[in-house]
PDB file with one MODEL, atoms N, CA, C and O in Angstrom:
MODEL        1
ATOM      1  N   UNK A   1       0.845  -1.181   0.000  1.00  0.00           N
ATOM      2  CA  UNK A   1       0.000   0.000   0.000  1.00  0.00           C
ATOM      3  C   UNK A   1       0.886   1.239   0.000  1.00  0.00           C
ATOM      4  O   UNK A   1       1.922   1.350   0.656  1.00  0.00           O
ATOM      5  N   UNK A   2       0.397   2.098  -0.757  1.00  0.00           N
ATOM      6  CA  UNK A   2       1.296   3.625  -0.804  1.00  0.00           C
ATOM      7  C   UNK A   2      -0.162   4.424  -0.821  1.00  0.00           C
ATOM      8  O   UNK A   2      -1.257   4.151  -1.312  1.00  0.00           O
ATOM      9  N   UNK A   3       0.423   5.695   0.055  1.00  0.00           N
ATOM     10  CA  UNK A   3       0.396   6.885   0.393  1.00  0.00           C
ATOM     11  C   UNK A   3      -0.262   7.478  -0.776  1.00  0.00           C
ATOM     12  O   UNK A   3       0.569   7.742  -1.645  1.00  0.00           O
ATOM     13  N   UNK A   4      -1.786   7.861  -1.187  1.00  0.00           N
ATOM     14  CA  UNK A   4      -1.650   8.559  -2.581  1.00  0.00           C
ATOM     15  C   UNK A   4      -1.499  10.044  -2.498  1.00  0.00           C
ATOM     16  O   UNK A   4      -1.236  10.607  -3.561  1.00  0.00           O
ATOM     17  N   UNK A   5      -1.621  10.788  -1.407  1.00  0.00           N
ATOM     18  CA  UNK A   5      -0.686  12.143  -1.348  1.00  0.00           C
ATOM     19  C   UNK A   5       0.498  12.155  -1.506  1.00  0.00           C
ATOM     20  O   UNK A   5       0.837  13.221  -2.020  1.00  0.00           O
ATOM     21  N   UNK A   6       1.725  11.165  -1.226  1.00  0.00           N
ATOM     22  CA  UNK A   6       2.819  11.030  -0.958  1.00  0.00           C
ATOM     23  C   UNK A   6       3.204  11.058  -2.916  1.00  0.00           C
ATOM     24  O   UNK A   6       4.022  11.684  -3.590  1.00  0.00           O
ATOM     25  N   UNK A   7       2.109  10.019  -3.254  1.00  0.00           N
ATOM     26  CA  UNK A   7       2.631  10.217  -5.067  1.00  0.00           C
ATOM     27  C   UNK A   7       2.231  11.352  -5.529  1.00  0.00           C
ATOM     28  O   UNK A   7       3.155  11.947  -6.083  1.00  0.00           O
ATOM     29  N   UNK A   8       0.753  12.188  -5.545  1.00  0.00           N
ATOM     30  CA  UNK A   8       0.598  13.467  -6.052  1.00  0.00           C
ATOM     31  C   UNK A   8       1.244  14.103  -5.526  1.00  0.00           C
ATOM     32  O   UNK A   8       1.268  15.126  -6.210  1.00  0.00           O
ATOM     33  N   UNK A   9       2.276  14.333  -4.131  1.00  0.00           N
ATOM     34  CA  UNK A   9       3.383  15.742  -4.280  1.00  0.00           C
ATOM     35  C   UNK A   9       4.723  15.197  -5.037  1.00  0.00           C
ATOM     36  O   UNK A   9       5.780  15.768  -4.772  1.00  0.00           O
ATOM     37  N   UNK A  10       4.722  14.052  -6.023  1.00  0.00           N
ATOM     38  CA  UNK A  10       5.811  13.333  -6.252  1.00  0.00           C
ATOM     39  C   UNK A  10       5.511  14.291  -7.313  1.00  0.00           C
ATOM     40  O   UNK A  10       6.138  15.304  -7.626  1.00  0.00           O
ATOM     41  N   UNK A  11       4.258  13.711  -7.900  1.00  0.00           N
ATOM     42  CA  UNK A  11       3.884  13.825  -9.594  1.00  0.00           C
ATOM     43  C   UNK A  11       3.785  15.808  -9.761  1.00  0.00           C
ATOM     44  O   UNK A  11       3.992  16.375 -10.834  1.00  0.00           O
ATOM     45  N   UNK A  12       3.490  16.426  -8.667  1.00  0.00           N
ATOM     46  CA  UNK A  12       3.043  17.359  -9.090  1.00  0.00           C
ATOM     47  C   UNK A  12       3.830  18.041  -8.570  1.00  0.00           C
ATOM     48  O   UNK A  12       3.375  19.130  -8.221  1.00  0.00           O
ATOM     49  N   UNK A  13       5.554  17.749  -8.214  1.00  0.00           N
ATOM     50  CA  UNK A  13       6.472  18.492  -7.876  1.00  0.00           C
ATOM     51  C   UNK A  13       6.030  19.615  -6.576  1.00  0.00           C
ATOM     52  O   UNK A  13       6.416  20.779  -6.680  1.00  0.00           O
ATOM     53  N   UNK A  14       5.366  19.271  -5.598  1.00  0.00           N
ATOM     54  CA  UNK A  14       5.038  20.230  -4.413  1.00  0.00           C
ATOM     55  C   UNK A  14       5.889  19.766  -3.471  1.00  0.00           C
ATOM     56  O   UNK A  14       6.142  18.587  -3.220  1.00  0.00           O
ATOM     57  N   UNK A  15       6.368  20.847  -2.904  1.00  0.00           N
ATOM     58  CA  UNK A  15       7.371  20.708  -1.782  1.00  0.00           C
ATOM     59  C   UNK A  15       6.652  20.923  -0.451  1.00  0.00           C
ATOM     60  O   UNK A  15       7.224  20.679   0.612  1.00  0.00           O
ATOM     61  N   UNK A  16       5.080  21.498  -0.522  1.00  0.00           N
ATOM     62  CA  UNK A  16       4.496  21.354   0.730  1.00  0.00           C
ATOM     63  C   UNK A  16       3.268  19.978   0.327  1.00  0.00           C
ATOM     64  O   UNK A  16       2.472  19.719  -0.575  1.00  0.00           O
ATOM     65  N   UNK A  17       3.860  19.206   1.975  1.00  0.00           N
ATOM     66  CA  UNK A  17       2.458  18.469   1.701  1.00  0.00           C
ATOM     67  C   UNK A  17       0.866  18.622   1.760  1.00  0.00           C
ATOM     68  O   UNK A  17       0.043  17.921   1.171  1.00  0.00           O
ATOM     69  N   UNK A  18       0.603  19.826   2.703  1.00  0.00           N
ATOM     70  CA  UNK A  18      -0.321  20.381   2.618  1.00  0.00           C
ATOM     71  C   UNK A  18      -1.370  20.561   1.516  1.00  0.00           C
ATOM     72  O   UNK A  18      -2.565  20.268   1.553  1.00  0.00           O
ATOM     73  N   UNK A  19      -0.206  21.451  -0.089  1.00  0.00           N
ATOM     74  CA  UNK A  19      -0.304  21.658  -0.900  1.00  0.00           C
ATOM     75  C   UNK A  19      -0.523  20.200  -1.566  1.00  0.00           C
ATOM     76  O   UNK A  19      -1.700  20.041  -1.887  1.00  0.00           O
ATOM     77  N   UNK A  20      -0.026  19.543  -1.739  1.00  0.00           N
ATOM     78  CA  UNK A  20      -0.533  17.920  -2.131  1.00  0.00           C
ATOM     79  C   UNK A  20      -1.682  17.369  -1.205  1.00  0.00           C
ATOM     80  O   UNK A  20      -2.033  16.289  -1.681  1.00  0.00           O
ATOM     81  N   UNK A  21      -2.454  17.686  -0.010  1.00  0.00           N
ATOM     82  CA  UNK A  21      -3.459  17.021   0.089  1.00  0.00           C
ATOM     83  C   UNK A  21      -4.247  17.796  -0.399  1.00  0.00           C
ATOM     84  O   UNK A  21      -5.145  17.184  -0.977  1.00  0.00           O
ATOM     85  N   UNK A  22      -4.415  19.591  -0.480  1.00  0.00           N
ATOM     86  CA  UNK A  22      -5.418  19.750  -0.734  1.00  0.00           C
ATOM     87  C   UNK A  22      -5.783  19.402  -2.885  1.00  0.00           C
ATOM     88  O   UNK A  22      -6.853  19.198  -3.458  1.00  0.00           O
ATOM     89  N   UNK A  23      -4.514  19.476  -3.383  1.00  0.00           N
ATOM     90  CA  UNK A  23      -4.634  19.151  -4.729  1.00  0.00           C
ATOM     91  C   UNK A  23      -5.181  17.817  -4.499  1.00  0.00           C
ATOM     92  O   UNK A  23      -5.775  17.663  -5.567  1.00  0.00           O
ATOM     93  N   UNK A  24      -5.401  16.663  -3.779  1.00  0.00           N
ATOM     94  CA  UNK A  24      -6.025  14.822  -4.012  1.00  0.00           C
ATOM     95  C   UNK A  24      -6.747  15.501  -3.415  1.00  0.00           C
ATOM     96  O   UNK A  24      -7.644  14.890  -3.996  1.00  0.00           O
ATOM     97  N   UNK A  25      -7.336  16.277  -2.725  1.00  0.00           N
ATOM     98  CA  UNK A  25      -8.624  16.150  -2.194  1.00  0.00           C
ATOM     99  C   UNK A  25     -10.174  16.466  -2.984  1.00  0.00           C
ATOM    100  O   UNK A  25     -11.308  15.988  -2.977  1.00  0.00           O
ATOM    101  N   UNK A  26      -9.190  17.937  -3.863  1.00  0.00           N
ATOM    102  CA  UNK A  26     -10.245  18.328  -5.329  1.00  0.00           C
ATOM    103  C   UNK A  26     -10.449  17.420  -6.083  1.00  0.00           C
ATOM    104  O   UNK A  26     -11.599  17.143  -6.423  1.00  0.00           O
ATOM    105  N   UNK A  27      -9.029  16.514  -6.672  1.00  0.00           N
ATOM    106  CA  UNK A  27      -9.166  15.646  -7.669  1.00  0.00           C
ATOM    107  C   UNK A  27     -10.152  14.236  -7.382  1.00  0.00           C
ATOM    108  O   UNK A  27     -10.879  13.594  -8.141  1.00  0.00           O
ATOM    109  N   UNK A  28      -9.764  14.055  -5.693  1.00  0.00           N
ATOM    110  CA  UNK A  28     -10.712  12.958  -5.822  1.00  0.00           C
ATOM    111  C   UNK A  28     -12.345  13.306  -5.432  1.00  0.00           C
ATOM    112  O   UNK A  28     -13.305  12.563  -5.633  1.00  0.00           O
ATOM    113  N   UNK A  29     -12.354  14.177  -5.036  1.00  0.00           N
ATOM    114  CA  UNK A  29     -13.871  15.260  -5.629  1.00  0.00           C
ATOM    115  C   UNK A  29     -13.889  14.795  -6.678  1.00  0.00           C
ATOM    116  O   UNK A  29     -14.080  13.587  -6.815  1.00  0.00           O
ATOM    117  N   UNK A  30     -13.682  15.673  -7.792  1.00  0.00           N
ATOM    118  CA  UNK A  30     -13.973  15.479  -9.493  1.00  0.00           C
ATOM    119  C   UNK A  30     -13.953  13.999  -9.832  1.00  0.00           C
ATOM    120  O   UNK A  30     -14.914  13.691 -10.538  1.00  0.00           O
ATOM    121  N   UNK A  31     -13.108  12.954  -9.525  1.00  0.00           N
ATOM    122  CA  UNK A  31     -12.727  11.796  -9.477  1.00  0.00           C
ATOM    123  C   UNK A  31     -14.385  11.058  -9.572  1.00  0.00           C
ATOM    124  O   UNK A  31     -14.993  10.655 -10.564  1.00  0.00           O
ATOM    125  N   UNK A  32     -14.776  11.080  -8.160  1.00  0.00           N
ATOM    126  CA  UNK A  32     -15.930  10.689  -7.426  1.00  0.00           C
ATOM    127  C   UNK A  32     -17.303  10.663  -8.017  1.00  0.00           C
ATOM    128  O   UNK A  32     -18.245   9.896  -7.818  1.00  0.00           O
ATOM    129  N   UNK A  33     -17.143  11.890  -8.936  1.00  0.00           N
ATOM    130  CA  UNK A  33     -18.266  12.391  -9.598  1.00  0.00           C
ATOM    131  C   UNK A  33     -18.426  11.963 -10.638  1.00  0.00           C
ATOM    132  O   UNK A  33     -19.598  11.757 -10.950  1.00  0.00           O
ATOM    133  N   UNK A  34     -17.132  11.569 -11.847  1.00  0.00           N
ATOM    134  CA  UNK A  34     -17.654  10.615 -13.213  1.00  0.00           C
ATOM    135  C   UNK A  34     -17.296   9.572 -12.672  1.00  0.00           C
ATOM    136  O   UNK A  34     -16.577   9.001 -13.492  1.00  0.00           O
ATOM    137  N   UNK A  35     -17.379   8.946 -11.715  1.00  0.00           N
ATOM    138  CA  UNK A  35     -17.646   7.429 -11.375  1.00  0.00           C
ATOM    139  C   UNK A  35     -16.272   6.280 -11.148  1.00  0.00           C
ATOM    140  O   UNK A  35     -16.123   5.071 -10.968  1.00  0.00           O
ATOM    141  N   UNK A  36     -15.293   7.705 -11.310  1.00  0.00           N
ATOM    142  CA  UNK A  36     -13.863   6.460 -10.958  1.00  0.00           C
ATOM    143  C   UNK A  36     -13.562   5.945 -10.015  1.00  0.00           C
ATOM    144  O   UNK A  36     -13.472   6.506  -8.923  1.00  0.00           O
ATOM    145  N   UNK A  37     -13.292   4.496 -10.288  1.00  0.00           N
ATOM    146  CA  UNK A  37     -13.748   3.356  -9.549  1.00  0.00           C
ATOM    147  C   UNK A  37     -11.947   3.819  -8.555  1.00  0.00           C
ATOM    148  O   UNK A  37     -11.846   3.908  -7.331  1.00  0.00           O
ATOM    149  N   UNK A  38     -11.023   3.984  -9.377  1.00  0.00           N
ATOM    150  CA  UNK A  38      -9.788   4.979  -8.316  1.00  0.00           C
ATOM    151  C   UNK A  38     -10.076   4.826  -7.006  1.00  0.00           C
ATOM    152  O   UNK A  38      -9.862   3.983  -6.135  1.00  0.00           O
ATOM    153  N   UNK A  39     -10.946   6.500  -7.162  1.00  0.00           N
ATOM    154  CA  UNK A  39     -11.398   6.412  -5.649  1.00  0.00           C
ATOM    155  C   UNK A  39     -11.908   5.602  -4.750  1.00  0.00           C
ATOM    156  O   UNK A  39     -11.401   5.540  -3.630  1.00  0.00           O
ATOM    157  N   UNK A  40     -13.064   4.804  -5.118  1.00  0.00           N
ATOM    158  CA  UNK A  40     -13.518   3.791  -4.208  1.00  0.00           C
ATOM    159  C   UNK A  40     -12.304   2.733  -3.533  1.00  0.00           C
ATOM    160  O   UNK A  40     -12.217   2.167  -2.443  1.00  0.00           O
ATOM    161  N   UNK A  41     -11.416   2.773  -4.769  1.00  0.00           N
ATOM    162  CA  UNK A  41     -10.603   1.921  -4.228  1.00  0.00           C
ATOM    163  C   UNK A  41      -9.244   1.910  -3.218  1.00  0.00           C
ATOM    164  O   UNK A  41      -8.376   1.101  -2.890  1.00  0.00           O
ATOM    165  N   UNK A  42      -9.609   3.333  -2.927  1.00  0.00           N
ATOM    166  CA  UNK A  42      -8.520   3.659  -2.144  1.00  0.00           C
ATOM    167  C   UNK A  42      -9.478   3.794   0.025  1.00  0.00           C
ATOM    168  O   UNK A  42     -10.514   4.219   0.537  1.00  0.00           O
ATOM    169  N   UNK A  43      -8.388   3.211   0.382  1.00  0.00           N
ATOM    170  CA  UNK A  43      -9.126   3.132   1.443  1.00  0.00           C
ATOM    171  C   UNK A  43      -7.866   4.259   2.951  1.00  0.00           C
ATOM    172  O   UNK A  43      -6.814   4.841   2.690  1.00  0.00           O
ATOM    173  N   UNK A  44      -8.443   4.180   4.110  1.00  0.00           N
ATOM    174  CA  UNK A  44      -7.944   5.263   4.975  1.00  0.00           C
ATOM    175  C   UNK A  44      -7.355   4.235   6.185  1.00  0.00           C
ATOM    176  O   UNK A  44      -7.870   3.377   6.903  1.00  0.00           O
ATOM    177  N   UNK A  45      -6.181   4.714   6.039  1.00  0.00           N
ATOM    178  CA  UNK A  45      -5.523   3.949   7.225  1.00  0.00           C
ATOM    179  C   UNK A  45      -4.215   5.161   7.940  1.00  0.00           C
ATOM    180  O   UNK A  45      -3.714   6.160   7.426  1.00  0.00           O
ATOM    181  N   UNK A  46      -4.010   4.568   9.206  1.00  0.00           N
ATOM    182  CA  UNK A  46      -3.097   5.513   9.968  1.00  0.00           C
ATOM    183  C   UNK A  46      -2.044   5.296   9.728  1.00  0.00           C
ATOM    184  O   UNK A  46      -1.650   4.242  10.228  1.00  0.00           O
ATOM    185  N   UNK A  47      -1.069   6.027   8.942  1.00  0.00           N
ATOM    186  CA  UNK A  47       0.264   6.520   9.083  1.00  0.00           C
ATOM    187  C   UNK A  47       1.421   6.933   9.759  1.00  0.00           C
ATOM    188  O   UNK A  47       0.974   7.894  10.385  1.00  0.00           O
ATOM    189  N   UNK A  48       2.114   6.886   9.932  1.00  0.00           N
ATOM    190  CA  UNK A  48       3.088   7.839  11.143  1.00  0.00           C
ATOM    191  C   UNK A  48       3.255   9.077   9.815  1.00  0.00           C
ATOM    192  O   UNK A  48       3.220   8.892   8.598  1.00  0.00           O
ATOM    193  N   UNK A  49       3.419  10.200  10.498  1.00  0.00           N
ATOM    194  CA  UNK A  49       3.625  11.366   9.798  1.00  0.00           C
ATOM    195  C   UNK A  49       4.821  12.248  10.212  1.00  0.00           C
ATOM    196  O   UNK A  49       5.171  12.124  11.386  1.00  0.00           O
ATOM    197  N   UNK A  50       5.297  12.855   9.676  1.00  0.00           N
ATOM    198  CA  UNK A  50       6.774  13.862  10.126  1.00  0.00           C
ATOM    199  C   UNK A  50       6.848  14.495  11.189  1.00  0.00           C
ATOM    200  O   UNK A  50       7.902  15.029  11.532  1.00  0.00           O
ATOM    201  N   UNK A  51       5.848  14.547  11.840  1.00  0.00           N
ATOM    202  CA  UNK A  51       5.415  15.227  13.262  1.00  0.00           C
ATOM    203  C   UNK A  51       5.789  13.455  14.430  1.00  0.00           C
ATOM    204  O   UNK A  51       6.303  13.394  15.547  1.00  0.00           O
ATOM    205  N   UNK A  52       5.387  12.583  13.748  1.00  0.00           N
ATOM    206  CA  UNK A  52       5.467  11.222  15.039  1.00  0.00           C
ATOM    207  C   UNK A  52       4.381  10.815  15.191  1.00  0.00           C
ATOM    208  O   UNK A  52       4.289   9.754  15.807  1.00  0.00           O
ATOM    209  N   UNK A  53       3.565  11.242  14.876  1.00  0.00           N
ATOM    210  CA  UNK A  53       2.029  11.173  15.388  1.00  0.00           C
ATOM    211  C   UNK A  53       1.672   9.841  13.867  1.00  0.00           C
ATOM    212  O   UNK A  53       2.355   9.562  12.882  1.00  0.00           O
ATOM    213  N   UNK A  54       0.493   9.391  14.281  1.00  0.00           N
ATOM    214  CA  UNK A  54      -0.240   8.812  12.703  1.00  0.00           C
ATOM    215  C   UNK A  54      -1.630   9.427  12.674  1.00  0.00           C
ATOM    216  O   UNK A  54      -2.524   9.529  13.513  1.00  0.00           O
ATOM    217  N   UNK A  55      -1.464   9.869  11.175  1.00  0.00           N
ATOM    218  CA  UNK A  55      -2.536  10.370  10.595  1.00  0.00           C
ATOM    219  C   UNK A  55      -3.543   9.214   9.842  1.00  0.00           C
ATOM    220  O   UNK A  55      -3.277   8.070   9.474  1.00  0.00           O
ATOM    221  N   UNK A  56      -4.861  10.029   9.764  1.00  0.00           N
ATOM    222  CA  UNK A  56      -5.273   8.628   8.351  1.00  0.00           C
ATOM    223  C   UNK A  56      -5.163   9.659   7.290  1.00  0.00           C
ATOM    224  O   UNK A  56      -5.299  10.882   7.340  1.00  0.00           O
ATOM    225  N   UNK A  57      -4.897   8.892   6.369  1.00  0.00           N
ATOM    226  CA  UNK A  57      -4.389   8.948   5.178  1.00  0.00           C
ATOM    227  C   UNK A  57      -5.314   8.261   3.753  1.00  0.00           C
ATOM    228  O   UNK A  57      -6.082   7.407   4.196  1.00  0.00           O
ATOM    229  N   UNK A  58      -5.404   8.352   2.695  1.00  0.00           N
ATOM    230  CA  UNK A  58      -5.723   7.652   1.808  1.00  0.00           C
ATOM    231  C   UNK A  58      -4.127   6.935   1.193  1.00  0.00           C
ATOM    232  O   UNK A  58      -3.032   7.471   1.018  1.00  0.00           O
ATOM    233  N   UNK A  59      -4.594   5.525   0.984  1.00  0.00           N
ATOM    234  CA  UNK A  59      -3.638   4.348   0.729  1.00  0.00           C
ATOM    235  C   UNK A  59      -4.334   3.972  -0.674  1.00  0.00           C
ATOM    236  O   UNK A  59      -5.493   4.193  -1.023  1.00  0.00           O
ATOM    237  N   UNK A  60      -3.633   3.546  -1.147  1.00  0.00           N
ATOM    238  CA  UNK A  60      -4.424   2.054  -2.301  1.00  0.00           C
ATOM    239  C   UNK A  60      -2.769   1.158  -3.146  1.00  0.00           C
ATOM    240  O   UNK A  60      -1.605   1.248  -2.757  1.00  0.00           O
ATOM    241  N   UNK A  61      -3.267   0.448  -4.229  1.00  0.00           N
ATOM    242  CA  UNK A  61      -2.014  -0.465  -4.286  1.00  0.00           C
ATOM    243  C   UNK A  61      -1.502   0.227  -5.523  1.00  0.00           C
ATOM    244  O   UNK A  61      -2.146   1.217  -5.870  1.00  0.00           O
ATOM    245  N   UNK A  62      -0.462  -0.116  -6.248  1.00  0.00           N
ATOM    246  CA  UNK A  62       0.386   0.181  -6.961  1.00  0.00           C
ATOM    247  C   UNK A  62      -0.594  -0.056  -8.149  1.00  0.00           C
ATOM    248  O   UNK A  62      -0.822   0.909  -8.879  1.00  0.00           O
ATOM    249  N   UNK A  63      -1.237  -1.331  -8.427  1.00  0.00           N
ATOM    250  CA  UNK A  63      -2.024  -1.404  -9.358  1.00  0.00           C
ATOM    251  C   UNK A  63      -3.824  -0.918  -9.775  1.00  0.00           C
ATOM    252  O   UNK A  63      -4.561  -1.287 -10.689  1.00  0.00           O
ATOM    253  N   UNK A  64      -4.026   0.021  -8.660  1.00  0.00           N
ATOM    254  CA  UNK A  64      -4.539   0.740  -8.091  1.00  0.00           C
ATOM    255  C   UNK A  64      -4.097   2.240  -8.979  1.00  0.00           C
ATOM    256  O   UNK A  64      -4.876   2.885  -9.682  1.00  0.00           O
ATOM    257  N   UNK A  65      -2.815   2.528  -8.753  1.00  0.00           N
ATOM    258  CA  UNK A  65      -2.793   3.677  -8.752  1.00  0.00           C
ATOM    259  C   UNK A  65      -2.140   4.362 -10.599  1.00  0.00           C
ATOM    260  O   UNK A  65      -1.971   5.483 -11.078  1.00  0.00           O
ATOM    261  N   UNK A  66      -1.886   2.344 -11.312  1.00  0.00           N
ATOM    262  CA  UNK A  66      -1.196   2.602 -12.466  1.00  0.00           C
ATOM    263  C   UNK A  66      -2.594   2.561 -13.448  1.00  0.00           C
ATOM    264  O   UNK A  66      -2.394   3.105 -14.534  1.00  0.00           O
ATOM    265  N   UNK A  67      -3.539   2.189 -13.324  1.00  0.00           N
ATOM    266  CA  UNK A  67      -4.658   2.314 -14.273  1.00  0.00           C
ATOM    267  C   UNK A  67      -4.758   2.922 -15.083  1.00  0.00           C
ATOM    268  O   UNK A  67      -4.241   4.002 -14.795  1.00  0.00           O
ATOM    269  N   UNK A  68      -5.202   2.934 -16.190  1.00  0.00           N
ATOM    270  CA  UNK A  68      -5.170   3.628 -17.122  1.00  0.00           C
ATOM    271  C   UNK A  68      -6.548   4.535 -17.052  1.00  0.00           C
ATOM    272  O   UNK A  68      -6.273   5.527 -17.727  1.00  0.00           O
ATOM    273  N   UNK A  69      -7.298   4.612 -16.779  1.00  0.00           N
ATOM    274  CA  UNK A  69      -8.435   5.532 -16.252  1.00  0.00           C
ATOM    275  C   UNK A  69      -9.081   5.251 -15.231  1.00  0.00           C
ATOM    276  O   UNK A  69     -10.039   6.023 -15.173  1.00  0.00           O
ATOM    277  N   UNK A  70      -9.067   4.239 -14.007  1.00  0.00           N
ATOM    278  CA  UNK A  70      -9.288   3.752 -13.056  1.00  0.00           C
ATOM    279  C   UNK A  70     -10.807   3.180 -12.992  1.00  0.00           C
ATOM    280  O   UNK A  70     -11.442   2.924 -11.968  1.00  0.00           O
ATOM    281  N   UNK A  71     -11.325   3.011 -14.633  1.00  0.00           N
ATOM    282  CA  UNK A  71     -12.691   1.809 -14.429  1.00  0.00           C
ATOM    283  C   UNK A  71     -12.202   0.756 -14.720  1.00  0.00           C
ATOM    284  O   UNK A  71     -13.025   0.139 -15.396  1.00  0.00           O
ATOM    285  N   UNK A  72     -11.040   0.029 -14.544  1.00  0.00           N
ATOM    286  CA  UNK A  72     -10.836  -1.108 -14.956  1.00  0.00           C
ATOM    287  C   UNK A  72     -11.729  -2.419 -14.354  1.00  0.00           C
ATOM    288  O   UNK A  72     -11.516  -3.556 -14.775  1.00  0.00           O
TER     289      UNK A  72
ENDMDL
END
């Protein structure tokens, strides 16, 4: 399981993570709405985070996240 904020501040070159959750948070808005199955498939689990603490997070799998439009 990976982190899918951890890949959108990869993909979208952000140096704050902040800035990468709130960019997955719109997308998986819009996501949600034409029916990509993506989202459903990502589920929320606790993390340790840079602070020490664990957050929940959205997770899903590698093959999950390589889809080619995520109705597979």
């Amino acid at each position: 399981m990976v982190s899918v904020i951890d890949v959108v501040q990869v993909l979208t070159q952000q140096t704050d993570y902040q800035t990468a959750r709130k960019y997955w948070n719109k997308l998986k808005q819009r996501l949600g709405k034409e029916g990509s199955r993506s989202v459903t498939d990502c589920h929320r689990l606790k993390l340790p985070a840079a602070h020490g603490k664990n957050n929940l997070t959205d997770v899903t799998t590698a093959e999950t996240l390589l889809r080619r439009n995520g109705r597979a």
